[in-house]
ZASEDO-365378 format. One line per field, with one value per residue (C-alpha): residue number from 0; residue in three letters; x negated, y negated, z. Coordinates in steps of 0.25 Angstrom, whole numbers, plus 2048, in hexadecimal, padded with zeros to 3 digits. Layout:
REM ZASEDO-365378
num <- (NUM/...)
residuo <- (ala/...)
x <- (X/...)
y <- (Y/...)
z <- (Z/...)
This chain:
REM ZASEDO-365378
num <- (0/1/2/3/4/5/6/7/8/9/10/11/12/13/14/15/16/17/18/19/20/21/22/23/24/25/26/27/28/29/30/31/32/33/34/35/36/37/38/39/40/41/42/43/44/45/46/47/48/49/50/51/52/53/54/55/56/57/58/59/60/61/62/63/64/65/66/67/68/69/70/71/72/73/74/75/76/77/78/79/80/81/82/83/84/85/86/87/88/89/90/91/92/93/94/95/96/97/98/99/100/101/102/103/104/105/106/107/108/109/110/111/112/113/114/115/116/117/118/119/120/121/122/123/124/125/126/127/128/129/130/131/132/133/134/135/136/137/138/139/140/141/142/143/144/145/146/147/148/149/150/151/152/153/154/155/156/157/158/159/160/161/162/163/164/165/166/167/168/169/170/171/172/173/174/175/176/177/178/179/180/181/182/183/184/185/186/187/188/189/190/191/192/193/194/195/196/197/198)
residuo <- (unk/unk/unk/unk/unk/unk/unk/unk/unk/unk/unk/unk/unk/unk/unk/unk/unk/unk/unk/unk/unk/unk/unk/unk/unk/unk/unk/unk/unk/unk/unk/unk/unk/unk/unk/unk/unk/unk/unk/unk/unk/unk/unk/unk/unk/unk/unk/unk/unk/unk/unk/unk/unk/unk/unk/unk/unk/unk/unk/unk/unk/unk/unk/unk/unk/unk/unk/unk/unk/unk/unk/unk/unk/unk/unk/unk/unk/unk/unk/unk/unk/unk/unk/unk/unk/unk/unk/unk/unk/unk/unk/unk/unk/unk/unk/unk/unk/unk/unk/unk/unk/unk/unk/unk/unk/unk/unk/unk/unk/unk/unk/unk/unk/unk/unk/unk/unk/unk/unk/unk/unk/unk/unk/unk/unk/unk/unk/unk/unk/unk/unk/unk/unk/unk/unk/unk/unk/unk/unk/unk/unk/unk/unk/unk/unk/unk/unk/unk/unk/unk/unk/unk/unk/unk/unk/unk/unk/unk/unk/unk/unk/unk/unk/unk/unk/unk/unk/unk/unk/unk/unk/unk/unk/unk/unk/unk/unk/unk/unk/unk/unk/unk/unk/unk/unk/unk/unk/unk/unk/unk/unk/unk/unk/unk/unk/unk/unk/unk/unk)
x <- (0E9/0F8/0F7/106/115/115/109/110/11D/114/10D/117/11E/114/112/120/11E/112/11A/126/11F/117/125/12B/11F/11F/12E/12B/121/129/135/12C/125/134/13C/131/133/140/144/13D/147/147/154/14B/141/149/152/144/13D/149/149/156/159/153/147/140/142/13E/132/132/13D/139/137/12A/127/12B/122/116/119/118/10B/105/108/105/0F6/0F7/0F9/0EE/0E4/0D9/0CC/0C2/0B7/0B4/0A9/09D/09D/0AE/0B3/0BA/0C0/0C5/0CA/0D3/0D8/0DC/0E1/0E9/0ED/0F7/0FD/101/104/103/10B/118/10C/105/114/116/10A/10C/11A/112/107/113/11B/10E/10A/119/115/108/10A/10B/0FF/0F6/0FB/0F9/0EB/0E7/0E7/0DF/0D5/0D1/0D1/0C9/0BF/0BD/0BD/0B1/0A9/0A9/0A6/09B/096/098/08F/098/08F/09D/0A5/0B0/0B2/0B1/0BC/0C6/0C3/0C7/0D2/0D8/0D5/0DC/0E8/0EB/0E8/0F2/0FC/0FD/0FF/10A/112/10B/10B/101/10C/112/103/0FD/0ED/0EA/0DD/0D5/0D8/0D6/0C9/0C2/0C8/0C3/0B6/0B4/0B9/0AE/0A4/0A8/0A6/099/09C/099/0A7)
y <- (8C3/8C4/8CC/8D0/8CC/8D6/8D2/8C2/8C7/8CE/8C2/8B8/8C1/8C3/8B4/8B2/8BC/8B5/8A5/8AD/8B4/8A7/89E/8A8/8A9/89A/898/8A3/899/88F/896/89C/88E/889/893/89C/8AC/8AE/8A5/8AC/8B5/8B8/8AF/8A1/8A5/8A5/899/890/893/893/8A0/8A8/8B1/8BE/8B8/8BA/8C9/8CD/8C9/8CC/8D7/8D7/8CC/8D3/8D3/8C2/8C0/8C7/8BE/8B3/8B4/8BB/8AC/8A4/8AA/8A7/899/898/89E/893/891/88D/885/877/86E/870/866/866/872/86A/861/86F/875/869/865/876/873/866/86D/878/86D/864/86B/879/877/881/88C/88A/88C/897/89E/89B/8A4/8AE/8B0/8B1/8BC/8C2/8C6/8CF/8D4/8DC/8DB/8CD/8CD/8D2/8C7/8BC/8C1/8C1/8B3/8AE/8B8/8B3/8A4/8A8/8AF/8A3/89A/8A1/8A2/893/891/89A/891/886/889/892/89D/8A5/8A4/8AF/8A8/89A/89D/8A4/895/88E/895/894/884/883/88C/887/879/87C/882/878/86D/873/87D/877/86B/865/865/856/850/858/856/84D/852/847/84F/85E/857/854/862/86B/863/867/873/876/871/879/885/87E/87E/872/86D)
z <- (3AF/3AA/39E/39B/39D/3A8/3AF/3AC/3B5/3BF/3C1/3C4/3CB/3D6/3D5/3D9/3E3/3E9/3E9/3EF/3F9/3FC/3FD/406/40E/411/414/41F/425/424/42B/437/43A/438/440/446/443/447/43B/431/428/41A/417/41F/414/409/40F/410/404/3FB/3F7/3F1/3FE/3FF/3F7/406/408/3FA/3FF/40D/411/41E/429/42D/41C/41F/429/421/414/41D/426/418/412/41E/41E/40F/412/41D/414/416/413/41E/419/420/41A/422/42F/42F/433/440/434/42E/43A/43E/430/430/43E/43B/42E/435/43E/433/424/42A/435/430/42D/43B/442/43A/43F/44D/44C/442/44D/459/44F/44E/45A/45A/44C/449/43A/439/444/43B/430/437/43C/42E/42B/438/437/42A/42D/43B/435/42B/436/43D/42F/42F/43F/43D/42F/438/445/44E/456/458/44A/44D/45D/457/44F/459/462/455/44F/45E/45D/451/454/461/45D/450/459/463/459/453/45C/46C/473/468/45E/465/461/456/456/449/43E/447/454/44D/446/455/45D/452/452/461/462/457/45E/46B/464/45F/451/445/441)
């Protein structure tokens, strides 16, 4: 509870922080699914978002401090909560799936160079680990709910569907004929009942 005038300017300070930190941390995906990591500099930020130069650097002085603020907000932003109504988890996966190619699209490009820069950068590997671990290990909670005699496998098999399906629609061949929800709907549905499970 904000009791003082001290506790007042303490408060609205960090809020600041936190909505500045935000905005730069969206500018940078913007910038990397735009012009890919060679783009990224502190003056693109502050350029893209609008932001009075050096506004950037007071928040990150480093390019590798840029690169953290900028995967920490990207897995901010993919924070999701899996939970499909019983008997539509196919319907879940490929509206998640069709979701990334369409609004997400500048996110998903953005982690495609973030997954190429981290295999050069151990620090940013751990990072970007972080946020797929959790969404995997939610993924199997619900295949095991939903029938799967291997949940943690399960999940590897779909998680690789849904990437390389992703990725292929936007960045492979795919890309010149995107699959619509109706298409994603039918594919999740059999890859689901491949691995035996109810979708």
């Amino acid at each position: 509870m904000v009791t003082s005038s001290t506790d007042v300017e303490y408060y609205y300070t960090c809020r600041v922080s936190t909505e500045r930190r935000a905005t730069i941390g969206d500018a940078a995906i913007e910038v990397i699914a735009a012009e890919g990591m060679r783009g990224l500099t502190h003056r693109a930020i502050d350029r893209f978002a609008g932001l009075p130069a050096g506004s950037t650097s007071y928040y990150a002085r480093t390019r590798a401090a840029l690169l953290e603020l900028a995967i920490s907000r990207m897995i901010e932003l993919d924070e999701v909560t899996v939970d499909p109504r019983p008997g539509q988890f196919a319907e879940y996966v490929a509206g998640f799936a069709y979701a990334a190619i369409t609004q997400g699209r500048t996110r998903m490009l953005a982690r495609y160079e973030f997954a190429l820069e981290a295999t050069r950068r151990p620090e940013l590997r751990e990072a970007y680990d972080r946020g797929g671990l959790v969404i995997r290990k939610r993924c199997a909670e619900v295949l095991a709910e939903c029938g799967s005699a291997e949940p943690e496998r399960h999940a590897r098999v779909l998680v690789g569907w849904l990437d390389g399906t992703i990725f292929d629609a936007l960045a492979g061949t795919g890309s010149l004929r995107p699959p619509d929800l109706a298409e994603l709907t039918r594919n999740a549905r059999e890859v689901l009942a491949g691995l035996g499970v109810a979708g």
